[in-house]
TORMAR-677760 format. One record per residue (C-alpha): x, y, z; residue in one letter. Coordinates in nm, 2 decimals. Layout:
@u->X | v->Y | w->Z | code->a $
...
***
This chain:
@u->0.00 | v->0.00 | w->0.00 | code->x $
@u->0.13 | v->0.34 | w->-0.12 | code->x $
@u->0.06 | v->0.64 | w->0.15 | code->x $
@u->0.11 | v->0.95 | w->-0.03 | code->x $
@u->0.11 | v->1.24 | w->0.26 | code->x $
@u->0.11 | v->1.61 | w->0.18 | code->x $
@u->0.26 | v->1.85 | w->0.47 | code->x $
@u->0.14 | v->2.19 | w->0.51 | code->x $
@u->0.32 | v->2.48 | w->0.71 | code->x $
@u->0.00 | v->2.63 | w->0.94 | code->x $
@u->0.05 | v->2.95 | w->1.04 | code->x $
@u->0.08 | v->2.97 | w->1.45 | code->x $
@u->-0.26 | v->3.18 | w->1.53 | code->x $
@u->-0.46 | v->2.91 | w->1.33 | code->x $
@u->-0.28 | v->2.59 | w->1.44 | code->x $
@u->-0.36 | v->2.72 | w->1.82 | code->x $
@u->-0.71 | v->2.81 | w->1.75 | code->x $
@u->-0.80 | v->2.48 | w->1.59 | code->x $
@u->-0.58 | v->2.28 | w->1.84 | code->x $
@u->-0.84 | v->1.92 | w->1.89 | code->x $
@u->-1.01 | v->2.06 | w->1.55 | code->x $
@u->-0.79 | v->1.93 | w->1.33 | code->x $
@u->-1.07 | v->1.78 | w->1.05 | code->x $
@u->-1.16 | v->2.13 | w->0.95 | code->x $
@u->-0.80 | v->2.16 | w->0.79 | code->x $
@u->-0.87 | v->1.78 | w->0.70 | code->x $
@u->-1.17 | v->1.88 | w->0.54 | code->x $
@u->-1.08 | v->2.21 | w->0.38 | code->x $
@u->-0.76 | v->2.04 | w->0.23 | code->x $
@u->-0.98 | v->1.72 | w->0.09 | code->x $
@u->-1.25 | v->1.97 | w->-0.04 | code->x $
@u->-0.96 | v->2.17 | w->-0.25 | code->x $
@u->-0.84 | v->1.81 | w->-0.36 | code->x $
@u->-1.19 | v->1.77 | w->-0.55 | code->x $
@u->-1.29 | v->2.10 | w->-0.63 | code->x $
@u->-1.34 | v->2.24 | w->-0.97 | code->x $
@u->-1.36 | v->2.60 | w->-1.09 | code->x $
@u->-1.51 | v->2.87 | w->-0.83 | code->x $
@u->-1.47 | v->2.63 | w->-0.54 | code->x $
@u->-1.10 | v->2.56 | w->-0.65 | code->x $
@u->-1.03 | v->2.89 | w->-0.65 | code->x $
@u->-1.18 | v->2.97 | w->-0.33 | code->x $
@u->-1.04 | v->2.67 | w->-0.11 | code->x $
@u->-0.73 | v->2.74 | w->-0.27 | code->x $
@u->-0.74 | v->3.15 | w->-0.18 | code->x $
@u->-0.86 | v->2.99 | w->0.20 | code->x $
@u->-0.55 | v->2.77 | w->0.17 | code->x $
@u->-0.29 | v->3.03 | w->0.13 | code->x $
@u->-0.45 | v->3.25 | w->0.44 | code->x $
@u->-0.37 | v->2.99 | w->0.66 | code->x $
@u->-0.04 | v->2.83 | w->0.54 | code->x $
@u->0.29 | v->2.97 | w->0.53 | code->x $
@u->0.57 | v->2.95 | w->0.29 | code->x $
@u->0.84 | v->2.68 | w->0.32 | code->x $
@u->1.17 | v->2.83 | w->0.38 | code->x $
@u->1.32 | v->2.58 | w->0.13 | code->x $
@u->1.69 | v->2.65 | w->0.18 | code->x $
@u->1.66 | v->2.59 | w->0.51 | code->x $
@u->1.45 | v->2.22 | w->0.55 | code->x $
@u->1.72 | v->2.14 | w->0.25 | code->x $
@u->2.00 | v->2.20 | w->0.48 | code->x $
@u->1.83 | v->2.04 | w->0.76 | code->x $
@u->1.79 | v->1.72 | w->0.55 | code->x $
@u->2.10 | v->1.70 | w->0.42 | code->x $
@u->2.26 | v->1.80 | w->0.77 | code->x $
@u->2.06 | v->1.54 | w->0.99 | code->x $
@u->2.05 | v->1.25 | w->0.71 | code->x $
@u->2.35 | v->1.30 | w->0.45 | code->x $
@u->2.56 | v->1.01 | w->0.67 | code->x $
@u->2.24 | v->0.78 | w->0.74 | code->x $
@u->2.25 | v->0.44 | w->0.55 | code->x $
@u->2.00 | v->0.39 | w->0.26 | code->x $
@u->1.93 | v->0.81 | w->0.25 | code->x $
@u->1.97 | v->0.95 | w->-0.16 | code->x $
@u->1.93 | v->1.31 | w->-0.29 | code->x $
@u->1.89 | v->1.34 | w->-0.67 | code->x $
@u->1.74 | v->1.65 | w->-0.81 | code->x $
@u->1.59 | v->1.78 | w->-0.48 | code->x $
@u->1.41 | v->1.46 | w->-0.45 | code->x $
@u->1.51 | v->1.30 | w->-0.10 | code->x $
@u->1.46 | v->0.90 | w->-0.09 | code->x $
@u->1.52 | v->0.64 | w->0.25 | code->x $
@u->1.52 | v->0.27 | w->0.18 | code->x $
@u->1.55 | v->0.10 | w->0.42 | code->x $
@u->1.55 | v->-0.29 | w->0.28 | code->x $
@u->1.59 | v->-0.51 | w->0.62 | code->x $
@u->1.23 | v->-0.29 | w->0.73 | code->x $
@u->1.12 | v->-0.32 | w->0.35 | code->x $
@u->1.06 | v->0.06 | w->0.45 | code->x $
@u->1.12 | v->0.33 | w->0.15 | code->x $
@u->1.02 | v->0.71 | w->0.16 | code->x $
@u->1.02 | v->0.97 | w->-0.10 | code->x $
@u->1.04 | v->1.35 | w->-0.01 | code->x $
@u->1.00 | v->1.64 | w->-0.22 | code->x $
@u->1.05 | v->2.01 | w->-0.10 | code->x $
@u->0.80 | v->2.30 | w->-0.28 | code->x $
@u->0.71 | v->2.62 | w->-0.21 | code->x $
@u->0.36 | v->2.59 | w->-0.02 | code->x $
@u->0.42 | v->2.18 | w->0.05 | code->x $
@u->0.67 | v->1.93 | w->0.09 | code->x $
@u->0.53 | v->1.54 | w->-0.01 | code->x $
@u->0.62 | v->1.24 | w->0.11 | code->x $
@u->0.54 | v->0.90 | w->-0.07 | code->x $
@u->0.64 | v->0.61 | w->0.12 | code->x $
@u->0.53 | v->0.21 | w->0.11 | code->x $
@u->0.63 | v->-0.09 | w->0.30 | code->x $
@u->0.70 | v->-0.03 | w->0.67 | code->x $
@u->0.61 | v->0.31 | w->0.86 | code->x $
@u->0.97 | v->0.36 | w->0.96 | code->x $
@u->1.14 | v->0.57 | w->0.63 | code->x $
@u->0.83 | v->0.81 | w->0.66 | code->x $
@u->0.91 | v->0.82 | w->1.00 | code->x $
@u->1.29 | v->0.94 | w->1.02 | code->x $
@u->1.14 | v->1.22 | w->0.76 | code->x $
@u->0.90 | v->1.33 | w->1.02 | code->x $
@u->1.12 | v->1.32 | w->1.26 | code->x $
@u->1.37 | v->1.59 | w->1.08 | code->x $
@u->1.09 | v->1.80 | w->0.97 | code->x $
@u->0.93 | v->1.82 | w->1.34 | code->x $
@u->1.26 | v->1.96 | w->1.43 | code->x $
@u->1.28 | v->2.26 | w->1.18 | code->x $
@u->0.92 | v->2.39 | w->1.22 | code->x $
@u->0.62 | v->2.35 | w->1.49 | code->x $
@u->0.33 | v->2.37 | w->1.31 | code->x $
@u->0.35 | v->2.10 | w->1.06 | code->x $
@u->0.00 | v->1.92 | w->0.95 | code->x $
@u->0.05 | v->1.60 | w->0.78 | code->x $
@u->-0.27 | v->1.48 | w->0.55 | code->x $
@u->-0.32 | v->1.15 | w->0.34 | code->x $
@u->-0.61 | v->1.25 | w->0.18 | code->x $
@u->-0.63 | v->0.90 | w->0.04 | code->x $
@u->-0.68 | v->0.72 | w->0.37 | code->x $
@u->-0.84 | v->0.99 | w->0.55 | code->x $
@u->-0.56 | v->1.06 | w->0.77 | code->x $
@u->-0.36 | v->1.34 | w->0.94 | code->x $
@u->-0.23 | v->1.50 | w->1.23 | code->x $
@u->0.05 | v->1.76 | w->1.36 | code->x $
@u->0.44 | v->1.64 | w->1.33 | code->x $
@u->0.48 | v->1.76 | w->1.64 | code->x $
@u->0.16 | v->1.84 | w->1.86 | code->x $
@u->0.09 | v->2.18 | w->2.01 | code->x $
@u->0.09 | v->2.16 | w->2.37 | code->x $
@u->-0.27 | v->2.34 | w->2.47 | code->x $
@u->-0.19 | v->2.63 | w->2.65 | code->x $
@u->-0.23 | v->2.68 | w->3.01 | code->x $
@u->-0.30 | v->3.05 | w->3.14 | code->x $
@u->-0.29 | v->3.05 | w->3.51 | code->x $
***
């Protein structure tokens, strides 16, 4: 089974509002998948409000920095790859503008070491695989507490 996962950079207010409301960016984010026309163009406008840009050099760096030496890790042409073939585990990553993807089968640990890094660079990372109706925060906001 193929899990294709599409990360999106939230911007801070919005990832703490929604904190425990996650399926609203979910839903937004499957409805822009399907749309057409109007709709596309207004999921996609809703979209942009509430991501940030990637900086790219940067999560490059971080890749390269935290997984250049690791065995099975490959960079071709800005595409990043982990196989690892004792977990029949393999992960592709890709680095845009507005959204870095991952494509991964076999085992969950590849994806994993991805996630990993990228939890590291930025706090607000959501993770959807519109495919299997999944997602959720690389690393989860703590709610906070005002005393």
């Amino acid at each position: 089974m193929v899990r294709n996962y599409q990360l999106y950079l939230i911007e801070d207010e919005f990832a703490a509002h929604y904190f425990g409301r996650e399926r609203i960016f979910f839903q937004l984010f499957q409805e822009h998948h399907k749309a057409e026309g109007e709709l596309k163009f207004i999921t996609n406008k809703q979209i942009t409000y509430i991501t940030k840009s990637l900086e790219v050099l940067k999560i490059h760096q971080l890749i390269q920095k935290q997984l250049g030496k690791k065995k099975g890790f490959r960079a071709e042409h800005g595409t990043y790859s982990i196989g690892l073939s004792g977990k029949l585990s393999t992960a592709k990553l890709r680095v845009f503008q507005d959204l870095i993807t991952i494509e991964a089968s076999g085992s969950y640990e590849a994806e994993t070491i991805f996630f990993e890094v990228l939890r590291k660079c930025e706090s607000s990372f959501m993770a959807l695989d519109l495919d299997h109706q999944r997602f959720g925060w690389l690393k989860p906001i703590k709610e906070r507490k005002y005393v």
